[in-house]
MARBAMAR-454602 format. One line per field, with one value per residue: residue number from 0; chain; x, y, z of N, C-alpha, C, CB in turn. Coordinates in Angstrom, 1 decimal, m for minus. Glycine has a CB too. Layout:
REM residues N
nr = NUM,...
kette = A,...
nu = X,...
nv = Y,...
nw = Z,...
cau = X,...
cav = Y,...
caw = Z,...
cu = X,...
cv = Y,...
cw = Z,...
cbu = X,...
cbv = Y,...
cbw = Z,...
//
This chain:
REM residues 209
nr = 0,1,2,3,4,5,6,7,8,9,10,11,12,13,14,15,16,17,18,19,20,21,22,23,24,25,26,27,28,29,30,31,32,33,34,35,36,37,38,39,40,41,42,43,44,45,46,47,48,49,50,51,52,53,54,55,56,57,58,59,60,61,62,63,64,65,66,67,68,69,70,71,72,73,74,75,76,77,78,79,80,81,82,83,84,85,86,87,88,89,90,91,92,93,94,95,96,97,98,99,100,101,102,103,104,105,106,107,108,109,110,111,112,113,114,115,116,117,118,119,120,121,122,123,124,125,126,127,128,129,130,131,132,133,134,135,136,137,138,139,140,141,142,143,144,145,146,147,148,149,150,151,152,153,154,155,156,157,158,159,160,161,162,163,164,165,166,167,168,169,170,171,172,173,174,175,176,177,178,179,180,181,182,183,184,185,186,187,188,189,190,191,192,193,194,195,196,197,198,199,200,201,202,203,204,205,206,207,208
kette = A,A,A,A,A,A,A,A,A,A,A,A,A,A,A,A,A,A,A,A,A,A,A,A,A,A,A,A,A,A,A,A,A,A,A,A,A,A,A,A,A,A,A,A,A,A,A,A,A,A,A,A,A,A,A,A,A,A,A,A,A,A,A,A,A,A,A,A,A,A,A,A,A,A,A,A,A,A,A,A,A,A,A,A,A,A,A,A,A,A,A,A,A,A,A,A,A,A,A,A,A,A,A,A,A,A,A,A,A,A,A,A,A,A,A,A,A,A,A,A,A,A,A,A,A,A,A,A,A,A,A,A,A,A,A,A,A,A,A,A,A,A,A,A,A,A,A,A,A,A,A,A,A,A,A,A,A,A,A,A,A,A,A,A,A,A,A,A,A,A,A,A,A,A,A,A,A,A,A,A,A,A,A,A,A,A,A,A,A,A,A,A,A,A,A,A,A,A,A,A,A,A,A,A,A,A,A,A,A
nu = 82.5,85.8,88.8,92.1,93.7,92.4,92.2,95.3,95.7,94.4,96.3,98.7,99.7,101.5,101.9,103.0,103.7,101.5,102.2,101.9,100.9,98.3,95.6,93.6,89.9,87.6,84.5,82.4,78.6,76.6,74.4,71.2,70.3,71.3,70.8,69.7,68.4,66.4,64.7,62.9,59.6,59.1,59.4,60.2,61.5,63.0,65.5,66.0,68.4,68.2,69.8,71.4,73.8,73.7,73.0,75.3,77.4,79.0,79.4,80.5,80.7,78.1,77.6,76.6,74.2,72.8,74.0,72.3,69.9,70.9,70.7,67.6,67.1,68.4,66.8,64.1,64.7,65.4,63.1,61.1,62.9,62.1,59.6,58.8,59.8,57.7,54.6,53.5,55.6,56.6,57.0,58.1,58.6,60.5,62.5,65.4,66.5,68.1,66.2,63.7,61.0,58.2,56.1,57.2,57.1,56.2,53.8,54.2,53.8,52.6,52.3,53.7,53.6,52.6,55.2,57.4,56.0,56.5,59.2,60.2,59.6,61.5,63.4,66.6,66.8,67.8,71.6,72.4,72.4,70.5,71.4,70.2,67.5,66.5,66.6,65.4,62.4,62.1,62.4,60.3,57.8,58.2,57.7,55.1,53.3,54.6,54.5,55.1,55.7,57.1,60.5,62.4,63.8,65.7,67.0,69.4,70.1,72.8,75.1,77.0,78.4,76.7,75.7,74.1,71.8,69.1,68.2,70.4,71.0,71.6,73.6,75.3,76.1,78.2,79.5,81.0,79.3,76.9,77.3,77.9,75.4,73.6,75.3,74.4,71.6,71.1,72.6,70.1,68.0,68.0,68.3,66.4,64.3,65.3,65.8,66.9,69.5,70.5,73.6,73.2,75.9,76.6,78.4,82.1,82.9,81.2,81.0,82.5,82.7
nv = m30.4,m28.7,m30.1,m30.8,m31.1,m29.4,m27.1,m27.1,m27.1,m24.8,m23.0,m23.7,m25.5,m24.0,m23.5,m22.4,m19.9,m19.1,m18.7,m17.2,m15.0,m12.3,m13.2,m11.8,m13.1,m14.5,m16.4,m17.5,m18.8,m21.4,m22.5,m21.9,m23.2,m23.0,m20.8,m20.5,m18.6,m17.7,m20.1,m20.2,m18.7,m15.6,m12.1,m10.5,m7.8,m7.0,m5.1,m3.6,m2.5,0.1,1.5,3.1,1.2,m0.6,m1.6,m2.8,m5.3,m7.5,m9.6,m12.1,m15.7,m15.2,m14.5,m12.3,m11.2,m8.4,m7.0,m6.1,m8.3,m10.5,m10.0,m10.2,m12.7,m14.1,m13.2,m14.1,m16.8,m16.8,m15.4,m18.3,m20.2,m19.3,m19.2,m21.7,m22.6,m22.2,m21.0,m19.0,m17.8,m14.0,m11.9,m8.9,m5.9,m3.4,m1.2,0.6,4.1,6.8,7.6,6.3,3.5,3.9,3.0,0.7,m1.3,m3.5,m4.5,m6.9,m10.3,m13.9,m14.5,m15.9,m15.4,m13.0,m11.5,m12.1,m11.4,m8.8,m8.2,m9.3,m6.6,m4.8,m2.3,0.1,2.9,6.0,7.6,7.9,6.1,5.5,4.2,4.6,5.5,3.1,1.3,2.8,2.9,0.1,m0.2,1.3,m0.3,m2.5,m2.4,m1.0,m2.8,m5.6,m9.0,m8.9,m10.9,m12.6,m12.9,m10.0,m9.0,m7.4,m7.2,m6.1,m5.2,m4.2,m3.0,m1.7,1.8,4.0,7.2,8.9,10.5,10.8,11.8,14.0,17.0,17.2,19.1,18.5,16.0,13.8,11.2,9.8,10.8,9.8,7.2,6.6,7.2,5.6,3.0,4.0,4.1,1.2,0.1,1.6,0.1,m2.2,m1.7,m0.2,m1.9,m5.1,m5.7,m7.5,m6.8,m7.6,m7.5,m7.9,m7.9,m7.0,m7.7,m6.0,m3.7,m3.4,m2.4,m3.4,m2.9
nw = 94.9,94.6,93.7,94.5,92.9,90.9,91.1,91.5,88.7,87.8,88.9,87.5,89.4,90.5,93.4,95.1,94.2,95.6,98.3,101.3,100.7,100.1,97.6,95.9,94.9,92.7,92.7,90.8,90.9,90.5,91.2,93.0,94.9,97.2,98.8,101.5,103.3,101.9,102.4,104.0,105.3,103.8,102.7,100.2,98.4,95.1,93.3,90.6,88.8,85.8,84.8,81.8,81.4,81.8,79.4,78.4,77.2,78.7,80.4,81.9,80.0,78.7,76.5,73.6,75.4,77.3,80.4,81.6,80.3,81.8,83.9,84.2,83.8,86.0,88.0,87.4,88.0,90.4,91.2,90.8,92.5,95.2,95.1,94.4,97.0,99.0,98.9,100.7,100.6,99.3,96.8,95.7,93.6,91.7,89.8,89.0,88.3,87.7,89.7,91.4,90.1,89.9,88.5,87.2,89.3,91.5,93.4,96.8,96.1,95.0,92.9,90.6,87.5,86.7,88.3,86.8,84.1,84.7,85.2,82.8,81.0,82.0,80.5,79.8,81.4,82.8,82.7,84.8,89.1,91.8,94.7,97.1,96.8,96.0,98.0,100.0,98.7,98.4,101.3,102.6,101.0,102.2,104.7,104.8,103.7,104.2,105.9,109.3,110.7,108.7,107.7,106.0,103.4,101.1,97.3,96.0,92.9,90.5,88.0,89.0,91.0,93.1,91.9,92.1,94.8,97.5,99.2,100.2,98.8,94.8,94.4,96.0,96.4,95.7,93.9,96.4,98.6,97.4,97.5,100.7,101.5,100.7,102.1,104.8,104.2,104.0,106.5,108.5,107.5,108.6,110.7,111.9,110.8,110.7,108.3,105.9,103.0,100.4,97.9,94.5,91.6,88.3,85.5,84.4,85.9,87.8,91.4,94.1,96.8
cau = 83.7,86.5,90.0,93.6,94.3,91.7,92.7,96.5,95.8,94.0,97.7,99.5,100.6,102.6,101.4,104.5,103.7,100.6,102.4,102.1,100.0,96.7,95.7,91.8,89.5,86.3,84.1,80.9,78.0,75.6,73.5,70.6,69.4,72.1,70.2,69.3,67.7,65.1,64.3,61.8,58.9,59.8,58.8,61.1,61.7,64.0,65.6,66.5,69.3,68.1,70.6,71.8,75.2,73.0,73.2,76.8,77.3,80.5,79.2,81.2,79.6,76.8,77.7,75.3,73.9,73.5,73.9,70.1,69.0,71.5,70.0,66.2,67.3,69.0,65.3,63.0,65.2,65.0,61.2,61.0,63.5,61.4,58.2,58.7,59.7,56.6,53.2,53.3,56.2,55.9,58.3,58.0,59.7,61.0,63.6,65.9,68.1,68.5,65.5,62.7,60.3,57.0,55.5,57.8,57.1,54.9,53.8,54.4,52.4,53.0,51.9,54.9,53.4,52.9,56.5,58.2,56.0,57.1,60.6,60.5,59.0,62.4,64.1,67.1,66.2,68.8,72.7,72.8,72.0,70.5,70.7,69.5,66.1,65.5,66.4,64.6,61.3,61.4,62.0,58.8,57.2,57.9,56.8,53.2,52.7,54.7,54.0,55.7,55.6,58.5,61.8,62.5,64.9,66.0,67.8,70.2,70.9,73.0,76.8,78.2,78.5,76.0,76.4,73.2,71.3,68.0,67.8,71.5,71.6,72.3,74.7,76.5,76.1,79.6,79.8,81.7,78.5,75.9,77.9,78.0,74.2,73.5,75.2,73.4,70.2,71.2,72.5,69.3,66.6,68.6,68.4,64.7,62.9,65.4,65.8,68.4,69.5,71.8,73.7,74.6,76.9,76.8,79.5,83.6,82.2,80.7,81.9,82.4,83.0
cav = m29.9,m28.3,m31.0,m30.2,m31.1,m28.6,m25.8,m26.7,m26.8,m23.6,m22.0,m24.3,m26.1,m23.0,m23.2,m21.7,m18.2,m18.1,m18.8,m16.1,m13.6,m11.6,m13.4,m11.8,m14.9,m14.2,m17.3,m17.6,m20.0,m21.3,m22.8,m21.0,m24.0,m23.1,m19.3,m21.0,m17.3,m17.4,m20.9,m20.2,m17.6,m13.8,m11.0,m9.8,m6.6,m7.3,m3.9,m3.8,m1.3,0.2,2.4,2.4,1.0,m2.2,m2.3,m3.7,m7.2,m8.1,m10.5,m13.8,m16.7,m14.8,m13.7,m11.6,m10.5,m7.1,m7.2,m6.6,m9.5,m11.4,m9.7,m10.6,m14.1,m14.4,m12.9,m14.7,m18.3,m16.3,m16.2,m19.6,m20.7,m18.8,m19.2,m23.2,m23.4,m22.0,m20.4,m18.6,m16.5,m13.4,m11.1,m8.0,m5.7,m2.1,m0.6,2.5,4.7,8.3,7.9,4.9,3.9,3.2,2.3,m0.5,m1.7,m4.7,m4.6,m7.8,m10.9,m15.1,m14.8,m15.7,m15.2,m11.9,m11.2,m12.6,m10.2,m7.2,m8.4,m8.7,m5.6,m3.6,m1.4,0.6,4.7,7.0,6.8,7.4,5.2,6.0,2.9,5.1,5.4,1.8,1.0,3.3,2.8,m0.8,m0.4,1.6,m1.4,m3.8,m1.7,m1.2,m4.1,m7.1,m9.5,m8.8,m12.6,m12.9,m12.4,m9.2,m9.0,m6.5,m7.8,m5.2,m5.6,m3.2,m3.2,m0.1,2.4,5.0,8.7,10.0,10.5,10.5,13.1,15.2,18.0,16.9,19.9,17.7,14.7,13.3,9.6,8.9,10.7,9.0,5.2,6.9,7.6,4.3,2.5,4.1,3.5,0.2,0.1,1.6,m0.9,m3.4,m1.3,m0.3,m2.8,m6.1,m6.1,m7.9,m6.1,m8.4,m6.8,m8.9,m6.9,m7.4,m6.7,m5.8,m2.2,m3.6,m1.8,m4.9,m2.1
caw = 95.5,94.2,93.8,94.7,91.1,89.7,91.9,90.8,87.1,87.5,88.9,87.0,90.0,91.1,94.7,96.2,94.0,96.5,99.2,102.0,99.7,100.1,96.7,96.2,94.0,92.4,92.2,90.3,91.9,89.3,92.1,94.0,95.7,99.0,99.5,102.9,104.3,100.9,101.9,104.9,104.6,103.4,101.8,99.1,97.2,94.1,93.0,89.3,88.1,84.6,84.1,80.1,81.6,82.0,78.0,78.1,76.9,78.9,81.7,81.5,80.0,78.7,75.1,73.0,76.2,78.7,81.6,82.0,79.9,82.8,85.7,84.2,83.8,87.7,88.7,86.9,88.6,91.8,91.6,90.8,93.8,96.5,95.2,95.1,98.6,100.0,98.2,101.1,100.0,98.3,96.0,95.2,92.3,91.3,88.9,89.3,87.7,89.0,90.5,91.0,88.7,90.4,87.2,86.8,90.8,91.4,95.3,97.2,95.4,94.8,91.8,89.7,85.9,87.2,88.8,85.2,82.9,85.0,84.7,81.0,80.8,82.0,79.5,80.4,81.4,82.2,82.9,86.3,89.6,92.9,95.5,98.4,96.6,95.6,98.8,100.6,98.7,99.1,102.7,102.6,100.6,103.1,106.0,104.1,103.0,104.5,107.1,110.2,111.1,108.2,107.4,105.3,102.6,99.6,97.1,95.1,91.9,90.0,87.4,89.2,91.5,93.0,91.8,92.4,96.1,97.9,100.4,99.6,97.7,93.9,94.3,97.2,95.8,94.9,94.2,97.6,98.9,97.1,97.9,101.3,101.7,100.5,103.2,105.7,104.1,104.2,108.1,109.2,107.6,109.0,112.5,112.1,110.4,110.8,107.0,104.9,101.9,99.7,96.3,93.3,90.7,87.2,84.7,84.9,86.4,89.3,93.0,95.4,98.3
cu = 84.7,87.7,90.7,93.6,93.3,92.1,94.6,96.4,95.5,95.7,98.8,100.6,101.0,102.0,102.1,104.2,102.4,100.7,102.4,101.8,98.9,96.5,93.8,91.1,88.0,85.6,82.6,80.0,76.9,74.2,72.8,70.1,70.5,71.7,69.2,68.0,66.3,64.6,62.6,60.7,59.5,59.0,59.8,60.5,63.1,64.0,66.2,67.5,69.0,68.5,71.4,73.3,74.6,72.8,74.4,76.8,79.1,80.1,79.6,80.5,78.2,77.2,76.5,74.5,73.9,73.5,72.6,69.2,69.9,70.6,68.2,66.0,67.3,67.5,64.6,63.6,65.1,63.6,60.9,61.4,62.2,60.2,57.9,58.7,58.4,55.4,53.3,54.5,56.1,57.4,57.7,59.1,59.4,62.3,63.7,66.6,68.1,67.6,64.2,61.9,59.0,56.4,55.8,58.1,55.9,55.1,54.0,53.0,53.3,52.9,53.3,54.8,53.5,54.5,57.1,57.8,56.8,58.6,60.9,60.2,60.3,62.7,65.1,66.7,67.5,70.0,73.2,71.9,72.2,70.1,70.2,68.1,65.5,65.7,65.6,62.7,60.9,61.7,60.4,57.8,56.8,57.2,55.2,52.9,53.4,54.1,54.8,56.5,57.1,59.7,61.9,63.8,64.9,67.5,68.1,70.6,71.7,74.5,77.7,77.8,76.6,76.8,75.0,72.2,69.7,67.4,69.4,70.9,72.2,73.5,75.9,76.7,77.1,79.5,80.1,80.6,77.3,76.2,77.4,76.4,73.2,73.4,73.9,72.0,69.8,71.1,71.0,67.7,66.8,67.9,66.8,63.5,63.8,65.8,67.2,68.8,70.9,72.2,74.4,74.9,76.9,77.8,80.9,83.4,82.0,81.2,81.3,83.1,81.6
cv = m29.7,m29.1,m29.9,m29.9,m30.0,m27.8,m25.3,m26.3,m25.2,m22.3,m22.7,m25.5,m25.2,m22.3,m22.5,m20.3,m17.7,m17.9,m17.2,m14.9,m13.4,m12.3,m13.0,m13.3,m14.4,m15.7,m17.2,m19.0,m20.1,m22.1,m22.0,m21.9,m24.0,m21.5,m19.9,m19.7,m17.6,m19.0,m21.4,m18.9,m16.0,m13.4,m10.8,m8.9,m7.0,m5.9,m3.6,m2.5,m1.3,1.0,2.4,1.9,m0.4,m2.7,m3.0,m4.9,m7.3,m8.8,m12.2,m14.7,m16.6,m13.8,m13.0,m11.0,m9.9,m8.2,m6.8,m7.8,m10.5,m11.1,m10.3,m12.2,m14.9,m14.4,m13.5,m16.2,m17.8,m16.9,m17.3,m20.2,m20.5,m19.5,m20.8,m23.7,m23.1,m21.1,m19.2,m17.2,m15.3,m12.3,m9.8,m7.1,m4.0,m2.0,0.6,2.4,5.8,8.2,6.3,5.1,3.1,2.9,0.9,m1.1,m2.5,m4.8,m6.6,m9.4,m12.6,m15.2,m14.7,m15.3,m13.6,m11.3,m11.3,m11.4,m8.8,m7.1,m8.3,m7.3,m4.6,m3.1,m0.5,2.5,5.6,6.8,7.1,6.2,5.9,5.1,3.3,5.0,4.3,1.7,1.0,3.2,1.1,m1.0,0.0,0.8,m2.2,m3.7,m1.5,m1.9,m5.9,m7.5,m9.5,m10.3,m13.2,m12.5,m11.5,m9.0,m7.9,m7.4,m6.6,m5.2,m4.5,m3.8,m2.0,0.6,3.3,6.0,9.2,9.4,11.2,12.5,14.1,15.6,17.6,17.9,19.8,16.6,14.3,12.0,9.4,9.7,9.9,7.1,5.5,7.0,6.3,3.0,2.6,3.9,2.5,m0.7,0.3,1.1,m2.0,m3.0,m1.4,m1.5,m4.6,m6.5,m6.2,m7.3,m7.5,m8.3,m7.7,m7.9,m7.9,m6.5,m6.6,m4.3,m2.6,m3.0,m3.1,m4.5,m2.9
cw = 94.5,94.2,94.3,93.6,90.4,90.1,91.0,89.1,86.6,87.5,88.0,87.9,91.2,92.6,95.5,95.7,95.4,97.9,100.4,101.3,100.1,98.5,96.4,94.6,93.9,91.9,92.0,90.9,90.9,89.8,92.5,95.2,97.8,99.8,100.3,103.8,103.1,101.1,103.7,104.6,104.6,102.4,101.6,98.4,96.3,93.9,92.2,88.6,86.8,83.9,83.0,80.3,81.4,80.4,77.3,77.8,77.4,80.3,81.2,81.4,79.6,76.9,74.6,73.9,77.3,80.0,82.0,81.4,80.6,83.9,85.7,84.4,85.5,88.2,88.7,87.4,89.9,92.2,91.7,92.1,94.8,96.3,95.1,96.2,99.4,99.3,99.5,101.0,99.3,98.0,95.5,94.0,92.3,91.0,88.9,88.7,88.2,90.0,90.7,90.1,89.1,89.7,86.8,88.2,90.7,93.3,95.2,96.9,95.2,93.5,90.6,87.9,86.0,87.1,87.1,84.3,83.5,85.0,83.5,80.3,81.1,81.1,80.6,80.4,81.0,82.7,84.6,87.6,90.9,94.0,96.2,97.9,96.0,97.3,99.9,99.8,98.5,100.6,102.8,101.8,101.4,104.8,105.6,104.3,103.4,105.7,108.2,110.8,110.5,108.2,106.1,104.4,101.2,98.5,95.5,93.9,91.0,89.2,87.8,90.5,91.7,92.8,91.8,94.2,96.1,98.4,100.3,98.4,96.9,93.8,94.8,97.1,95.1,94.7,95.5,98.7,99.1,98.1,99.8,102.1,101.6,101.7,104.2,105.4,104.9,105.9,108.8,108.7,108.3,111.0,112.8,111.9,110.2,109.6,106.7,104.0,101.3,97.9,95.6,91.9,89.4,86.0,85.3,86.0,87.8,91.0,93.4,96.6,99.1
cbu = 84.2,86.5,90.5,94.9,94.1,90.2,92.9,97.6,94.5,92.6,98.3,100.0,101.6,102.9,101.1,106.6,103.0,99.3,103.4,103.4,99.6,96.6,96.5,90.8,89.7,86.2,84.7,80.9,77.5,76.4,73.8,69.3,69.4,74.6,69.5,71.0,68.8,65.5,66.1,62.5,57.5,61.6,58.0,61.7,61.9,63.7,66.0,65.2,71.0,67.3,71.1,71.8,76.2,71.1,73.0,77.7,76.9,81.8,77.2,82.1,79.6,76.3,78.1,74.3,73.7,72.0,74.8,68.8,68.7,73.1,69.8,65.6,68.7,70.3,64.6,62.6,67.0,65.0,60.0,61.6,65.0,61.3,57.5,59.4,61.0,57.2,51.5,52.9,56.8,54.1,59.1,57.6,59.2,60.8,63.4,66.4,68.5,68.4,64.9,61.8,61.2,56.3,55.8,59.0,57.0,55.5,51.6,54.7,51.7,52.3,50.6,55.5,51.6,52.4,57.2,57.4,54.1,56.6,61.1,59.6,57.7,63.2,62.9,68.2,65.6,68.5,73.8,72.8,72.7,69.9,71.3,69.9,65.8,66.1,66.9,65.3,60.8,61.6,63.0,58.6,57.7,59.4,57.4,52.7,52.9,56.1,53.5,54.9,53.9,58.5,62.6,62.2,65.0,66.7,67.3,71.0,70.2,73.0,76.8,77.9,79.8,75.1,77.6,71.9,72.5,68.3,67.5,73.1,72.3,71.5,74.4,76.4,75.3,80.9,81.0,83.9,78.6,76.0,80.8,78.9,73.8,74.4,76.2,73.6,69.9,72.2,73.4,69.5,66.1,70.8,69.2,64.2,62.0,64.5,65.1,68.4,69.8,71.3,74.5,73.7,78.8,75.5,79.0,84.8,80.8,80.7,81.4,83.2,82.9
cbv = m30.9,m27.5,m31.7,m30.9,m32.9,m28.5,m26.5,m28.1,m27.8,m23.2,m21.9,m23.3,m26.4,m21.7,m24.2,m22.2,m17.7,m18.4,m19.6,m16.1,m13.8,m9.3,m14.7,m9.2,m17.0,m12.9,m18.3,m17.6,m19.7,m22.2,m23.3,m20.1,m26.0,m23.2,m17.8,m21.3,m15.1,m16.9,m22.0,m20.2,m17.5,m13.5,m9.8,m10.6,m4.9,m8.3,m3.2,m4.2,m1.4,0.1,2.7,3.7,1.5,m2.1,m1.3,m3.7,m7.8,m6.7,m10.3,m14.4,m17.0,m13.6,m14.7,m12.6,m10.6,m5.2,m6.6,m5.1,m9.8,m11.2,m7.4,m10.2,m14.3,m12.8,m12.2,m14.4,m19.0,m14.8,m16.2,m20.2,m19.7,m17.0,m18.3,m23.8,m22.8,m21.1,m21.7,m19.4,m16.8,m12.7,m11.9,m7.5,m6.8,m1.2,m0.8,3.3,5.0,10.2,9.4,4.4,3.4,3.6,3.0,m0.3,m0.4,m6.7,m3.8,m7.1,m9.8,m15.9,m13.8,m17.2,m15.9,m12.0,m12.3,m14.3,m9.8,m6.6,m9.3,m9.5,m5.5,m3.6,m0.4,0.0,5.4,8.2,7.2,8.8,3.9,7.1,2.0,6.6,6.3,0.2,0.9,4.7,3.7,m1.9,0.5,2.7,m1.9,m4.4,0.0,m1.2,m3.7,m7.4,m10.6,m8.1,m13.7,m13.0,m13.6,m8.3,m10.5,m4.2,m9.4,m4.9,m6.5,m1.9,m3.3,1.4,2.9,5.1,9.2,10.2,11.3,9.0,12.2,14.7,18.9,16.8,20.8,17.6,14.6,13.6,9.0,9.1,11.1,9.0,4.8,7.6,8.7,4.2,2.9,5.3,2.9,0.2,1.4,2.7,m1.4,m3.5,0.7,0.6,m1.9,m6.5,m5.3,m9.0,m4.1,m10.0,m5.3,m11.0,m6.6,m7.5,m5.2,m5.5,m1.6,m5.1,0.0,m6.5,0.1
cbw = 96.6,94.6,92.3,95.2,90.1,89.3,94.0,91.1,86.3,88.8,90.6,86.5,89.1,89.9,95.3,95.7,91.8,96.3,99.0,102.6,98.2,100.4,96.5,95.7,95.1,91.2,92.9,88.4,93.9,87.7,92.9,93.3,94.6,98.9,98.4,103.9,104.3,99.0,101.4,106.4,105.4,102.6,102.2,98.1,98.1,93.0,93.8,88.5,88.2,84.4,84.7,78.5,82.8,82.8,77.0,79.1,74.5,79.0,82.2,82.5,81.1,80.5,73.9,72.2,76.2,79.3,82.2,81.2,78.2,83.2,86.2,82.8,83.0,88.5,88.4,85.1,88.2,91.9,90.6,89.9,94.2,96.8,93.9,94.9,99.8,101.3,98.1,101.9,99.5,99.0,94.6,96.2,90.6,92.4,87.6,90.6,86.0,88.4,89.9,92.0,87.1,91.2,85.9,85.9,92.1,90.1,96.4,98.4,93.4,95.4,91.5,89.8,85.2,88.3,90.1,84.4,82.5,86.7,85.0,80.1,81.8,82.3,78.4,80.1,83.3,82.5,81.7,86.9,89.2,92.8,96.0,98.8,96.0,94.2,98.7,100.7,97.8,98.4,103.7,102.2,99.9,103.3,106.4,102.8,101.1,104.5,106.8,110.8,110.1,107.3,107.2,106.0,102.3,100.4,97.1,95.3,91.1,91.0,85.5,87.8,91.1,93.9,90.4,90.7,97.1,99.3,102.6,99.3,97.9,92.7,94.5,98.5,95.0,95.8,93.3,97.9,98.9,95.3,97.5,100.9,100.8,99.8,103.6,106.2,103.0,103.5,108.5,109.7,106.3,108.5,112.9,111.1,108.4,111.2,106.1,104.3,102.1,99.9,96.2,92.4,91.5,86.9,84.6,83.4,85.6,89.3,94.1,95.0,98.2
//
């Protein structure tokens, strides 16, 4: 738990400046052991952003390295998490930048030695990022190939925005369409198929729309 006194030290005390403010607060969680939804059976798709923005080294607390040798790390403690609570769990994996990269997709499997090499294995591609089409081809992952019986989940990872799209016209394809196309991916795996999608943001870049 968090003190009074650590809270004040952090403002200096100066509890009156936050009085009656919208004050927004970004707090980092260095735990995984409270992701309560990953702690009964599921199928996971992990969805790795490898777009060369992912070569940045400005993720707090993480000197000398990108924000992709952060996101491989987060993963490879993920695996572990899930795949301790239940053998019966299973994770699957794919990396996008404008487009997916079914070469670098590992269908749905326990096998954690596995999952790890295909994570080390990323490199970053090209500089754009298209979340409609990770998301959309691990929905179609989990419809193939999961077990109906479980709980479905996608888990987003990316340091930025989308600006490239699925099904629009790259010629209509504005950022505040792409972001836009996205959602609704999002909305209707949730609608169709029940599925979770959950995005963690790496870097100062990151959209936390």
């Amino acid at each position: 738990a968090i003190s009074n006194s650590t809270i004040g030290g952090i403002f200096n005390g100066s509890y009156s400046d936050l009085s009656r403010k919208t004050v927004p607060l970004r707090i980092g969680h260095y735990s995984i052991s409270k992701l309560g939804d990953f702690a009964r059976k599921t199928d996971t798709i992990i969805a790795t952003d490898v777009s060369t923005s992912m070569d940045i080294q400005d993720v707090e607390d993480a000197p000398g390295q990108s924000r992709l040798d952060v996101a491989k790390i987060v993963e490879k403690n993920f695996v572990d998490f899930v795949l301790n609570k239940s053998m019966e769990n299973r994770l699957g994996l794919v990396s996008y930048h404008s487009s997916v990269q079914p070469g670098q997709s590992e269908n749905l499997t326990n096998d954690n030695v596995t999952l790890k090499d295909k994570i080390d294995g990323y490199f970053t591609r090209s500089v754009n990022t298209c979340f409609s089409c990770a998301i959309k081809f691990a929905q179609d992952k989990l419809v193939e190939l999961g077990n109906s019986s479980k709980k479905w989940s996608i888990i987003l990872m990316s340091d930025g925005t989308a600006d490239k799209c699925d099904a629009i016209p790259q010629s209509q394809c504005t950022p505040e369409a792409a972001k836009n196309e996205s959602i609704t991916y999002a909305c209707n795996a949730y609608a169709n198929y029940n599925i979770s999608i959950y995005a963690i943001g790496f870097g100062v870049d990151a959209d936390n729309v």
